[in-house]
C-alpha positions as CSV (number, residue, x, y, z in Angstrom):
1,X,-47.6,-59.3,37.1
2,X,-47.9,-55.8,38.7
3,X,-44.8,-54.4,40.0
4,X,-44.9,-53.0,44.1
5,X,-42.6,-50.4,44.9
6,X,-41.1,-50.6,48.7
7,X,-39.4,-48.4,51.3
8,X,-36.9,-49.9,53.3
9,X,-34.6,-48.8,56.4
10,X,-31.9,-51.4,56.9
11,X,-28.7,-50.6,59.1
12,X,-29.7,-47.1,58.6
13,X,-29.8,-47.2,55.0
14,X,-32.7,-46.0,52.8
15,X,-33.3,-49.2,49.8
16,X,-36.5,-48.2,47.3
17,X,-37.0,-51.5,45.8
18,X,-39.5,-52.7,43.0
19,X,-40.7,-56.5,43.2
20,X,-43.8,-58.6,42.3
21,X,-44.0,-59.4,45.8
22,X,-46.3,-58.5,48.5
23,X,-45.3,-55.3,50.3
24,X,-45.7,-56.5,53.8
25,X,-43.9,-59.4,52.9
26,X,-41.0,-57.9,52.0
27,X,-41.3,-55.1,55.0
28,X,-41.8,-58.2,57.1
29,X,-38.2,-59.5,55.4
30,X,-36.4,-55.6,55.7
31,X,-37.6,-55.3,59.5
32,X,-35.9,-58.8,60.1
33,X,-32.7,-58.2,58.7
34,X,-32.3,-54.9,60.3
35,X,-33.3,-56.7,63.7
36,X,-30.8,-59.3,63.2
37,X,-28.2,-56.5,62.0
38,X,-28.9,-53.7,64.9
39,X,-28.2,-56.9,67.2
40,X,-24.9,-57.5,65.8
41,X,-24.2,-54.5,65.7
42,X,-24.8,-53.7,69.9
43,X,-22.8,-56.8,70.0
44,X,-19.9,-56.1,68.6
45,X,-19.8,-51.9,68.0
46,X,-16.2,-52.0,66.5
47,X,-18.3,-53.8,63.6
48,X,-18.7,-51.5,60.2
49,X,-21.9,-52.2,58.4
50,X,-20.6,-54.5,55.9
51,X,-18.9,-57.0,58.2
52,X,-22.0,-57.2,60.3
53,X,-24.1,-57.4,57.2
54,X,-21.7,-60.0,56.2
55,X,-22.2,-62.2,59.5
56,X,-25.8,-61.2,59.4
57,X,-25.7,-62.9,55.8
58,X,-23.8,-66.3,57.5
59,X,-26.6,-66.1,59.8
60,X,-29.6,-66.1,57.3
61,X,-27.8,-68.8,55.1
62,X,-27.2,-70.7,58.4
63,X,-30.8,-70.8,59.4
64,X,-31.8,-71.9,56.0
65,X,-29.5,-74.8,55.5
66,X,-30.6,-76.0,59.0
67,X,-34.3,-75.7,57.9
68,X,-33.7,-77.5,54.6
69,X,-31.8,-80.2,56.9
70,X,-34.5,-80.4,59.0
71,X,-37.3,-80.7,55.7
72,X,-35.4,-83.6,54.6
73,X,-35.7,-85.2,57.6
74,X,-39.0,-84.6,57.8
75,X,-39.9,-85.8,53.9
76,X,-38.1,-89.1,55.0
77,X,-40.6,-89.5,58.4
78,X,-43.3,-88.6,56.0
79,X,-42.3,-91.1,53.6
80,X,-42.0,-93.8,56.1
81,X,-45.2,-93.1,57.8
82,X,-46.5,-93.3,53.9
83,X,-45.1,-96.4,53.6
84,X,-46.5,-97.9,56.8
85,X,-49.5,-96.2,56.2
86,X,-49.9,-98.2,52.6
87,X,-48.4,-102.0,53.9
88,X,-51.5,-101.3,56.6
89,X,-53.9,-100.9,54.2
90,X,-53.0,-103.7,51.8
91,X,-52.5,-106.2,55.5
92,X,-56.3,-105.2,56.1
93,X,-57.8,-105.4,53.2
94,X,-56.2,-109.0,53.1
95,X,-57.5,-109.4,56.4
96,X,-61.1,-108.5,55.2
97,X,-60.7,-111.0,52.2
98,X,-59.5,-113.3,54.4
99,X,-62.8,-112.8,57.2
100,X,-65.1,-113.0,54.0
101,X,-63.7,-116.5,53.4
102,X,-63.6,-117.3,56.7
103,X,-67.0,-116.1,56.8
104,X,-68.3,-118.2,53.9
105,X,-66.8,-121.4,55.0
106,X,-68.3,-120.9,58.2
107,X,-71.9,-120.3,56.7
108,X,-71.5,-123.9,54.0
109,X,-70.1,-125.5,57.5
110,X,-73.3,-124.5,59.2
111,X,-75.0,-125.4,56.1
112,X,-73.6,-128.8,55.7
113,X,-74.4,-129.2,59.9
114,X,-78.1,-128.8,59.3
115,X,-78.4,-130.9,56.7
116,X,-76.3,-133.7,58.5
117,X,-78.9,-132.9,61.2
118,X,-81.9,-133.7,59.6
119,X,-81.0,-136.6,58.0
120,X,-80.1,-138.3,61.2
């Protein structure tokens, strides 16, 4: 896999980083953090770099356990829609067997009428 080399600025601070990722990607990633870090940082100026990297950090690993929280509930939704989604398909296709007898009886009723018919 070809290795990408990447410039950085985050908090002020030059990173040179090599990764297999896409560049943008990870620019996308730098310009985030340093977004979320230059807003700590006008919030609470007394901050040094590391603390607010550190509650920038808290952040990032708080947003990601609420989005795995929210995948799981999601999967379950999914799974339950699956579910419904399959018992509705096995109900109608015994609703289909069930019209094809209903269907056939009908037609040897009809059948069995006629003939009753003529021989009157």
């Amino acid at each position: 896999m070809e290795k990408n080399k990447v410039h950085l600025i985050i908090g002020g601070m030059d990173y040179h980083l090599t990764t297999t990722d896409d560049t943008q990607y990870l620019k996308n990633l730098g310009d985030e953090v340093d977004e979320r870090l230059s807003g700590i940082r006008k919030e609470n100026p007394r901050l040094s770099v590391s603390r607010a990297g550190i509650i920038c950090a808290m952040q990032f690993a708080d947003d990601m356990h609420k989005a795995e929280e929210r995948t799981a509930v999601l999967r379950k939704e999914i799974q339950a829609y699956m579910e419904d989604a399959s018992k509705a398909k096995t109900d109608a296709e015994v609703s289909r067997r069930e019209a094809e007898r209903l269907n056939k009886e009908i037609a040897a009723l009809k059948n069995e009428l006629s003939r009753y018919k003529k021989d009157e």
